[in-house]
Structure formats: structure tokens, C-alpha cells
C-alpha positions in Angstrom: 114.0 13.5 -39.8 112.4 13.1 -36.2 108.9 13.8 -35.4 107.7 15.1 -32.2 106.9 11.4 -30.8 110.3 10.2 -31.5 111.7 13.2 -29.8 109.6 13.1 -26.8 110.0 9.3 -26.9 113.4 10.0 -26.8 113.8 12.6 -24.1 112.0 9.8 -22.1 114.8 6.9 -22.5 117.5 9.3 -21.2 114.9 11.0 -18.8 115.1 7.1 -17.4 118.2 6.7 -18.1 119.5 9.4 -16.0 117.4 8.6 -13.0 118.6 5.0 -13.2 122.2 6.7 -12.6 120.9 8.8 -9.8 120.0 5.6 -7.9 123.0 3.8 -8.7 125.2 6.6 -7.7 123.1 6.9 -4.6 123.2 3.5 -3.1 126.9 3.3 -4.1 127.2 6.7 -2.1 125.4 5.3 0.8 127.0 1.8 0.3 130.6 3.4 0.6 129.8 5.7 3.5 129.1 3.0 5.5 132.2 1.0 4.9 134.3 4.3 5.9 132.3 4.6 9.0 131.9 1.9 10.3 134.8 -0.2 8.7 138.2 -0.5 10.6 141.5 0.6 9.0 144.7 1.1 10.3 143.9 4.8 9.0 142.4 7.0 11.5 139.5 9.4 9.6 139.3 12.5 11.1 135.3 13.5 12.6 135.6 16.7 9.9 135.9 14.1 6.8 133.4 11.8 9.0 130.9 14.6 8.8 131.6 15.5 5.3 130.9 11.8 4.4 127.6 11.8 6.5 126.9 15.2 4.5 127.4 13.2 0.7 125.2 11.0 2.1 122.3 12.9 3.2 122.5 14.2 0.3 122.5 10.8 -2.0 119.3 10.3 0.5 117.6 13.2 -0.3 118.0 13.1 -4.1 116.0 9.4 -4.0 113.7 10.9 -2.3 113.2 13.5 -4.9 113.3 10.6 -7.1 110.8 9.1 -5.8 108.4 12.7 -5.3 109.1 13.1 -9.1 107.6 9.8 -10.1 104.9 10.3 -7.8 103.9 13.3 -9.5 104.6 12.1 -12.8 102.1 9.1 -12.2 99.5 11.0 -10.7 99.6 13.4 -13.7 99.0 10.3 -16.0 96.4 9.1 -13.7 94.4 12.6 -14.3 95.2 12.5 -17.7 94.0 9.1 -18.0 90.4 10.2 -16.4 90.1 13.1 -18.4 90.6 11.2 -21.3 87.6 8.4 -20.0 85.1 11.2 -18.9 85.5 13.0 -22.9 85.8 9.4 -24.2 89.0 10.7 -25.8 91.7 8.0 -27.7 94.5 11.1 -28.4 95.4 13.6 -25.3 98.5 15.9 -24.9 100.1 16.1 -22.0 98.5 19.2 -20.4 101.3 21.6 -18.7 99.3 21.5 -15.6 101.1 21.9 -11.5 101.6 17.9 -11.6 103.4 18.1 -14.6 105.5 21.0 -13.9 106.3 19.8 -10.6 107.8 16.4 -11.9 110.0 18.1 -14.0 110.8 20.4 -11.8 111.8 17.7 -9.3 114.0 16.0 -12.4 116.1 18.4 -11.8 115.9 19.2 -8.0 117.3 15.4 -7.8 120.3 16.2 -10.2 121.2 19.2 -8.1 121.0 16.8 -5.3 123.3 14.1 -6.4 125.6 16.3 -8.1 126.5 18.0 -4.7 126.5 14.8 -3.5 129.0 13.3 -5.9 131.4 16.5 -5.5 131.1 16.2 -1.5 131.6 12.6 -1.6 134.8 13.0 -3.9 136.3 15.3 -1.8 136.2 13.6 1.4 137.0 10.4 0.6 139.9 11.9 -1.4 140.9 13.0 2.2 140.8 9.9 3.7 143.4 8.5 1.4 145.8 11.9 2.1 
């Protein structure tokens, strides 16, 4: 039976995990953006799908970015956790629920929104560009 360390420990792997995916996705996003606008092809891609494309990848861009605020946050909650702890000479502290806190996980899942829009977008117009 799981404790609550080995559930929070665990909610941190796919926390990780998932953010690991966002980046990937987002630099493949960005990567393959690219190549359709500035790669040549005997195909012609319309400035609609172009736009669309630029769209995904703005974005891909603005879910790292919200990767990037959520860690931000997430450090500079340990960081005040960390003093707390050193001023009341403390060796065991919860995580307090405090605005960092609630604003890294809030950001989690701003990025997700992010990328998952991104994803759709990005599927749909460069499904065009093989039509």
C-alpha cells in the first residue's frame, strides 16, 4: 500500500515526465515548421495553411515558455521553503500551499493547454499540406 511520499514521489516522475514531452513535442513542432516554410517542394502551401503553421508554432513557443515560468516558480518556492526551514532550524517541512506553489501548478497545466492546441493546430495543417 502506498504512502503519501511514494504518491507524491510519484506524481513527481510523471509531473517530469510530461514536461519532458511538452519540450520534445515543442521543438519537433518548431523543427517541422521550419522545414514547411522555408523548405522547397514541388507542392505549393497555400499562405492560410502557412499561417496556421506559424499559429502551432507560436503556440509550441509559448507552452516552453510556460515551462519554463512553472519551474521558475516551482524553484523559487523551494528556495523559500528552504529558508524557512534554516531560520526555524527545521529538518521536516511540508510544502506550504502558498501563491508560488499554486502558481507552478497552475502553470503545469496552462503549458498542457498550450501544447495541446498546439498539437491539434499543427495536425491539421500539415494534414493540408499533403491534400
Amino acid at each position: 500500500m502506498p504512502n503519501i511520499a511514494d504518491i507524491i514521489e510519484r506524481r513527481n516522475s510523471f509531473s517530469d515526465r510530461l514536461s519532458s514531452q511538452v519540450r520534445f513535442i515543442s521543438i519537433g513542432i518548431l523543427a517541422t515548421t521550419w522545414g514547411f516554410l522555408v523548405g522547397t517542394t514541388s507542392v505549393a502551401i497555400s499562405n492560410e495553411i502557412k499561417e496556421g503553421l506559424i499559429i502551432a508554432a507560436l503556440l509550441s513557443i509559448t507552452s516552453l515558455f510556460f515551462d519554463f515560468l512553472q519551474y521558475f516558480f516551482g524553484y523559487q518556492n523551494i528556495v523559500k521553503l528552504l529558508k524557512e526551514m534554516e531560520a526555524t532550524n527545521s529538518q521536516n517541512e511540508n510544502y506550504k500551499c502558498d501563491i508560488l506553489y499554486k502558481l507552478s501548478n497552475f502553470l503545469f497545466w496552462v503549458k498542457q493547454f498550450f501544447m495541446a492546441n498546439s498539437v491539434i493546430l499543427f495536425v491539421i495543417f500539415a494534414a493540408l499540406t499533403v491534400v
